[in-house]
C-alpha positions in Angstrom: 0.0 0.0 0.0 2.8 2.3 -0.9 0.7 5.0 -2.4 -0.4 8.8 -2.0 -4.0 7.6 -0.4 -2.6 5.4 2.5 0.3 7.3 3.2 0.0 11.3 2.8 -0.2 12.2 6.0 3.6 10.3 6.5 5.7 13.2 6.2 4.1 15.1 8.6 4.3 12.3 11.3 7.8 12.2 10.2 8.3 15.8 11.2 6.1 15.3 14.8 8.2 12.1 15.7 11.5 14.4 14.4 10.0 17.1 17.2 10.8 19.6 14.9 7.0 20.3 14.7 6.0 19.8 18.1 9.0 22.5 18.9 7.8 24.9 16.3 4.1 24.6 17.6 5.8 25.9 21.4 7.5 28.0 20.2 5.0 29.9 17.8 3.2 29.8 21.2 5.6 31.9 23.1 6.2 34.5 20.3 2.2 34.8 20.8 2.7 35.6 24.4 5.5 37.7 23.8 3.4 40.2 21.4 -0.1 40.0 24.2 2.6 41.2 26.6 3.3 44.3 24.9 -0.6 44.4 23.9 -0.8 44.3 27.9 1.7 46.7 28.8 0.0 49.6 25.7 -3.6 48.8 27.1 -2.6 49.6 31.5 -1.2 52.7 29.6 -4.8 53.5 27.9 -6.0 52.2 31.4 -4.8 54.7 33.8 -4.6 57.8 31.2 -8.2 56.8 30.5 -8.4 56.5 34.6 -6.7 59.2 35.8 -9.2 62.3 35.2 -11.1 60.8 37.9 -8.1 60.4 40.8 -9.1 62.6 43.6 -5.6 63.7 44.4 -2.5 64.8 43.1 -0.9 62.1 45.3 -2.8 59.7 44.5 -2.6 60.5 40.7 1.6 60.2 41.3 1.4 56.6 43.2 -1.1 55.4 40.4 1.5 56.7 37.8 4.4 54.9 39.0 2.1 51.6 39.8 1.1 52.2 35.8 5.0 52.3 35.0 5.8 49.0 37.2 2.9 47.0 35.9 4.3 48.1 31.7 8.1 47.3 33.0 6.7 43.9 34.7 4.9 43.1 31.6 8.3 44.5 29.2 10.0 42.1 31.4 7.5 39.1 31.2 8.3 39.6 26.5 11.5 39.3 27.2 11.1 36.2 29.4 9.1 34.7 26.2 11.2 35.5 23.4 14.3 33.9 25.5 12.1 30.8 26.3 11.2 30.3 23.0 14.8 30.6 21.5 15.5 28.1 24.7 13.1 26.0 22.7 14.6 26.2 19.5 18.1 25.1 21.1 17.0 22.0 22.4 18.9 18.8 21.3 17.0 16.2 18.7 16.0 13.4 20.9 13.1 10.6 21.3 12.0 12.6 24.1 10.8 16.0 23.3 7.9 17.3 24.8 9.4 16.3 28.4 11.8 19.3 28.3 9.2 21.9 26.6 6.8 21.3 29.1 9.4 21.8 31.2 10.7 24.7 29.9 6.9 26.0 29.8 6.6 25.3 33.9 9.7 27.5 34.2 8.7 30.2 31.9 5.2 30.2 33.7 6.9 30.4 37.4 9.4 33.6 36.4 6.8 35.5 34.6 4.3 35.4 37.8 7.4 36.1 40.1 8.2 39.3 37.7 4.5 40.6 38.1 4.4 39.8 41.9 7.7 41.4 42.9 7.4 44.6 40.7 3.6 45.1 41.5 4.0 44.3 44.9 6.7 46.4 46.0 5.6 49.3 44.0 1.8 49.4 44.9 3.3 49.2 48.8 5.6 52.5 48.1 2.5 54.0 45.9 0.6 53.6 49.2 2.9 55.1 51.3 2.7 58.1 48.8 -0.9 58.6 48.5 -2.6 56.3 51.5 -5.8 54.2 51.6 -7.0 56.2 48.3 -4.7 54.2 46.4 -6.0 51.2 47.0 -9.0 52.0 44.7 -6.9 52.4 41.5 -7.9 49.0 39.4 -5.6 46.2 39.9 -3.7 47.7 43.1 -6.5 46.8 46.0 -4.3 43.3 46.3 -1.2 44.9 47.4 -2.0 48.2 48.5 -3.4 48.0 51.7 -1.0 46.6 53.3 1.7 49.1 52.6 5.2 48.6 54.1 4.1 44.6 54.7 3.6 44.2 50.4 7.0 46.0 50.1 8.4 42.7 52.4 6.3 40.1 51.7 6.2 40.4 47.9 9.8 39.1 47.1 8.9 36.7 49.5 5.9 35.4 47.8 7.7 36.0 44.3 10.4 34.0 45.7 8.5 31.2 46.7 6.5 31.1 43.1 9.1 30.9 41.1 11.1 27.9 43.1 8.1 26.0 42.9 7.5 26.1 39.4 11.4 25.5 39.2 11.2 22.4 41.5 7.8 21.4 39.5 10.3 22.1 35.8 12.9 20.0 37.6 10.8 17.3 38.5 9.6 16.9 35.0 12.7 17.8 33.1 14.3 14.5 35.4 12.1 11.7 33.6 13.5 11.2 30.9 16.9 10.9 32.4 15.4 8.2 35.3 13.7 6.5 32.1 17.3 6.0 30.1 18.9 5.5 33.2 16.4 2.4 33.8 17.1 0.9 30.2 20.6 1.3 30.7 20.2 -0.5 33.8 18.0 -3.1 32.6 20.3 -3.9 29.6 23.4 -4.3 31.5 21.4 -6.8 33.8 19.8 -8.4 30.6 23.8 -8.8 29.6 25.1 -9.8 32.5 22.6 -12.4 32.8 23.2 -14.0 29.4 26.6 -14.1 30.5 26.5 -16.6 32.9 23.9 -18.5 31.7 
């Protein structure tokens, strides 16, 4: 049955055993994120410019500016995190495991991004209270951190911290099975061997 009607869709499994596919698909994925971060960053712009008319205070109008600036730089830094990533991606070695390490890489992408946006809102909506009080805790998006005020300035590296070790211990975790797995062929072929050695 080596014809066109049986076999068309060949190549293309080709390709998705290759990985080559399978890696183009992730990555494609991350340039995707990449470009909504930006999206992001231009519409919290068009948010607190849109927003700001109706800030009571001059203070107030200062702490949301500089929240607006942190949440833009958090979400410049979460691009670059997905443009790296996905190059990460593209240098991954040809092997029979392949989505093992992406969906590691994905965990680990996932964890710093999160950590980025916790540390950078966190500490800078705590400061942005100190500056203009309980008022800025209205602004949209700040009520998390801003009420707490000197205590968001400690406890969001802590909390960032945390994030992003457990996605790295999750990434780690995962990125370890296929090295257990060849490890346990290795093991069970040098048993196999050793067996029809001395029998």
């Amino acid at each position: 049955m080596n014809n066109i009607f049986f076999n068309f869709s060949h190549p293309l499994l080709e390709k998705l055993n290759e990985g080559k596919t399978i890696k183009f698909g992730f990555q494609l994925f991350f340039w995707v994120l990449s470009v909504l971060s930006l999206l992001a960053a231009l519409y919290v712009l068009y948010m607190f410019f849109n927003y700001m008319g109706s800030l009571p205070t001059a203070k107030v109008k200062i702490a949301g500016f500089l929240y607006t600036l942190s949440m833009v730089f958090a979400l410049w830094i979460s691009f670059q995190i997905f443009l790296f990533r996905a190059k990460t991606i593209a240098d991954l070695h040809n092997s029979s495991y392949v989505v093992t390490p992406i969906v590691s890489i994905f965990f680990r992408t996932f964890g710093e991004v999160m950590a980025c946006i916790i540390f950078t809102a966190g500490v800078v909506a705590g400061l942005s209270s100190l500056i203009a009080g309980s008022e800025f805790a209205g602004l949209p998006g700040a009520g998390a951190f801003a009420e707490y005020g000197v205590g968001a300035i400690i406890a969001a590296p802590i909390i960032a911290f945390m994030f992003i070790s457990f996605f790295y211990l999750i990434a780690e975790g995962i990125s370890c099975l296929p090295e257990i797995a060849v490890s346990t062929k290795r093991t069970a072929d040098a048993l196999d061997k050793n067996n029809n050695s001395n029998s």
